[in-house]
N, C-alpha and C positions, 0 to 999 in steps of 0.2 A: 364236941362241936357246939357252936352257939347257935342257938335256934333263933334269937333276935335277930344275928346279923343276916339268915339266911330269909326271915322271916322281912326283915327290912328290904331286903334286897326284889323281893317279891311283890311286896307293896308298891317299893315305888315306882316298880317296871310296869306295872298297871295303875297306877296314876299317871302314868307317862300315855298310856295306850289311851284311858278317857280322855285325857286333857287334848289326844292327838286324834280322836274317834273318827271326826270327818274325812280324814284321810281313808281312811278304811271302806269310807260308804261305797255302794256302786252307783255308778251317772247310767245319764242314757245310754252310750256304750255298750254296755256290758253283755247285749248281745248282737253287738255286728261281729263278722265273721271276720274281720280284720283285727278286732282287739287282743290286748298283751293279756294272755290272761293270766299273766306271774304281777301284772301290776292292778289287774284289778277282783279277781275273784281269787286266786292265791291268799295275798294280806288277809280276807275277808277268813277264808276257809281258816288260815293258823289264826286270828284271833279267837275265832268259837271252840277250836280244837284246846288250846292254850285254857279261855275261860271254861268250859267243862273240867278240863282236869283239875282248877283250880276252887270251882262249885264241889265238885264230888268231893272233896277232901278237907275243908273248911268247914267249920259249921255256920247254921244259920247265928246272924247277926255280928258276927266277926265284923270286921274291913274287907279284909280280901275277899271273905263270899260275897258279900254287898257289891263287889266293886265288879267281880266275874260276873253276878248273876244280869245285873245292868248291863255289860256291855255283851252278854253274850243274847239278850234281848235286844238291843240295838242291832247286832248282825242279823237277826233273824229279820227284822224287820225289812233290815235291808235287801232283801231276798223276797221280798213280798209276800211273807210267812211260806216259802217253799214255793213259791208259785213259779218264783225266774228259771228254777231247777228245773219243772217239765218241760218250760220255755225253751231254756237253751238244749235239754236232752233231746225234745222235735227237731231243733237246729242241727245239732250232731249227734246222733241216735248210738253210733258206736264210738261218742269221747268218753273216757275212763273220768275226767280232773272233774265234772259234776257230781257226780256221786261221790265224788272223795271230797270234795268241799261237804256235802249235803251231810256225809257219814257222823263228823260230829254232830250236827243239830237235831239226828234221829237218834244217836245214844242218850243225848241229853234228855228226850221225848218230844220233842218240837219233829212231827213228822208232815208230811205231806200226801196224802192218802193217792191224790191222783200221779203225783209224780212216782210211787211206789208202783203202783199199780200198771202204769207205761216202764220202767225196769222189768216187772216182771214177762215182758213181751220182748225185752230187750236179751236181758242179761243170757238166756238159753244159748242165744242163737252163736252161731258156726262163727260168725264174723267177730263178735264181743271173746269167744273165749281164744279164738287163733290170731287176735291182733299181735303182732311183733313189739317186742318188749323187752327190756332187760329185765334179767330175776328177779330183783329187787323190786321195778313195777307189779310186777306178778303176786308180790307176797302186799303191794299197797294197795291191790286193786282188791287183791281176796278178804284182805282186812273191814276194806271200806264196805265190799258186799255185806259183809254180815254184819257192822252196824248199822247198814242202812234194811236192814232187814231182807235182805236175798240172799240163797244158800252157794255159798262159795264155788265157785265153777273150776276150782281144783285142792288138790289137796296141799297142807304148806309144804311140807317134805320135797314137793317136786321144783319146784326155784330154789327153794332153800341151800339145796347142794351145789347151785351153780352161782350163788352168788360170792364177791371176794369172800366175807368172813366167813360162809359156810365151809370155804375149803382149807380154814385154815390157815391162812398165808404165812409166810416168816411175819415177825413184829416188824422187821425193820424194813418193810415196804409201804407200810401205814405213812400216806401224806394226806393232802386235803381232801380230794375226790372219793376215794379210799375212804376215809375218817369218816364220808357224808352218808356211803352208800352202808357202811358198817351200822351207825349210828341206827340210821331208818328200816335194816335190817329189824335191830331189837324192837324198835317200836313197836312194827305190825307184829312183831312175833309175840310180845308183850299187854296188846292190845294199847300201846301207849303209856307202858308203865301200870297198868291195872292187874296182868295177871304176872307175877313175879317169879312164876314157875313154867312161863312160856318157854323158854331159851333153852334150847337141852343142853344137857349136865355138860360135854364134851364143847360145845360154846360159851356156855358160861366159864365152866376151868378155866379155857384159852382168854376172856374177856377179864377175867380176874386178876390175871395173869400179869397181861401185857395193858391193860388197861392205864393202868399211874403213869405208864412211861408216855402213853400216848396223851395222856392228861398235859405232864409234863411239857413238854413239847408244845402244845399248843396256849398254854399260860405264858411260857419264854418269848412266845411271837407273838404275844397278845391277840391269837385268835379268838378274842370272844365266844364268837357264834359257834364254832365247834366242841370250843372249851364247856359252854353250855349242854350240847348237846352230848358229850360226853359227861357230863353230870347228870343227867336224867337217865342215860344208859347205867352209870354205878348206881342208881337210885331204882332199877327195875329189873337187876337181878337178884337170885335166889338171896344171897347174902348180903345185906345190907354193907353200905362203902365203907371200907379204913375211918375212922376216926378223924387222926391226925391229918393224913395228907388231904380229905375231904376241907376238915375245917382251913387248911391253909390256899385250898382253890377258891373257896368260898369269900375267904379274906382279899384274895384276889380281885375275882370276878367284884364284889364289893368298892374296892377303890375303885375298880373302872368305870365304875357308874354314874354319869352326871350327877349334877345335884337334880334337875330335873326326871332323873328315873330314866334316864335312857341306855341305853350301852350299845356304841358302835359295834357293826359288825369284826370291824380289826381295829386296833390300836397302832401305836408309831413301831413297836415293835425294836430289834434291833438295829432294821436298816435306819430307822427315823422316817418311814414313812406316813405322808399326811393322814390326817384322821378322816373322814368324813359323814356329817352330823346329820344327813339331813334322812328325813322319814323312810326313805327306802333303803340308806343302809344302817338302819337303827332298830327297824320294825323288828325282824325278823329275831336278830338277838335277844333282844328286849323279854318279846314274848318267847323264846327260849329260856330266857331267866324267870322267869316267873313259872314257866312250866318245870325246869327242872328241880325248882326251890319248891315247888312244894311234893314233888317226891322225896326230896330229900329230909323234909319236915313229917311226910308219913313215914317215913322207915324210922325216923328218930323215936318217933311214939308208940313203934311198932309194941304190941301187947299190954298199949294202955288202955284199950277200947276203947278209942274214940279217933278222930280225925284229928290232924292238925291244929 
């Protein structure tokens, strides 16, 4: 596999994210109880999630560390160095999406001492651990607990089994919802690609397995954003991805990418449907590609000591 092209592909998906940063910022908005908060604290939370993964595993003075470390100081900013966080947690004492926005800027060390401290009043109570949820929230909520420093209010094992990939499904029921809820499965199981021995052996098998076809599949419809996110999943288990079929996704996801660094969420695909360019259905993938390109750039190097 080429490390340039994966390498390129990562760069310019975060040159696309600085040159587009304002978009990302938050307005006054951000905390009335009317606002979308997929439009404005969401972007916010996967930029920092994205730029940490992409700090940890780059070294100092690269491009890409330079270019993560900047914007994932610019998020923080934008947050009032943690301050919006206690903010909106007094607004809604038991919403789960603040702490999961907050979860990466506390792995990175950017913490908030008073908004920690209001969690720890929170997270105990009856009402925080019996919220109604699908499995899958259940394993994103218990992840973001413990990198926002509070002890997990269950164990993973107990969603785990109820969610689609925990059970195994046939391969050939894998479509988009499916592919989303699978994908975010690994992550919190993974910590995000961080621990590679998250996934137990009997999930991993099954994800090795059927994985390329599901890869497959979503390259043929030009699903980007999935396509991505199923590259960061081959790049956060036990065994490091295929070679051949990795570097031919990679060549893929690579043509699809503007010349400015961007990459829609879907492409024209077979039917020939429209593209559409603009920041909200760009973000997302984007910083998908940048996050899964540089797992897939640490597994390359894997036992060279050192990062990317």
């Amino acid at each position: 596999m080429s490390a340039d092209t994966v390498r390129g592909v990562a760069e310019a998906a975060l040159g696309w994210a600085s040159g587009r940063r304002l978009e990302f910022r938050l307005d006054d908005t951000a905390l009335d109880a009317a606002t979308d908060v997929n439009r404005t604290w969401k972007p916010l939370g996967e930029l920092a999630l994205a730029c940490v993964a992409v700090r940890d595993r780059t070294r100092l003075g690269e491009n890409l560390h330079e270019l993560a470390c900047d914007l994932l100081a610019f998020a923080w900013e934008q947050t009032r160095r943690g301050e919006r966080f206690l903010d909106l947690q007094r607004l809604e004492p038991w919403a789960t999406y603040p702490l999961e926005v907050y979860a990466p800027f506390s792995s990175a060390g950017l913490r908030h001492p008073g908004y920690e401290e209001f969690l720890r009043a929170v997270v105990p109570t009856r009402s925080w651990r019996r919220t109604e949820q699908l499995p899958n929230r259940r394993l994103a909520i218990r992840n973001a607990e413990r990198r926002g420093g509070q002890p997990p209010s269950d164990a993973a094992s107990e969603p785990l089994g109820r969610t689609w990939l925990g059970g195994l499904p046939e391969p050939w029921a894998f479509e988009r919802m499916a592919g989303y809820t699978a994908t975010h499965v690994v992550f919190h199981l993974t910590d995000w690609g961080t621990d590679t021995g998250g996934v137990p052996p009997r999930l991993a098998d099954y994800l090795e397995t059927w994985l390329p076809a599901w890869l497959d599949t979503c390259l043929d419809d030009d699903h980007w954003d999935l396509a991505c996110e199923l590259l960061a999943v081959a790049a956060s288990l036990p065994q490091p991805p295929p070679r051949a079929p990795a570097e031919q996704a990679w060549a893929r996801v690579a043509e699809a990418q503007d010349a400015d660094g961007a990459i829609p969420e879907m492409g024209p695909g077979r039917r020939g449907r429209p593209v559409v360019r603009d920041f909200v259905n760009c973000y997302h993938s984007t910083l998908m590609a940048a996050f899964a390109a540089v797992l897939t750039l640490a597994r390359l190097t894997e036992g060279q000591g050192a990062p990317a």
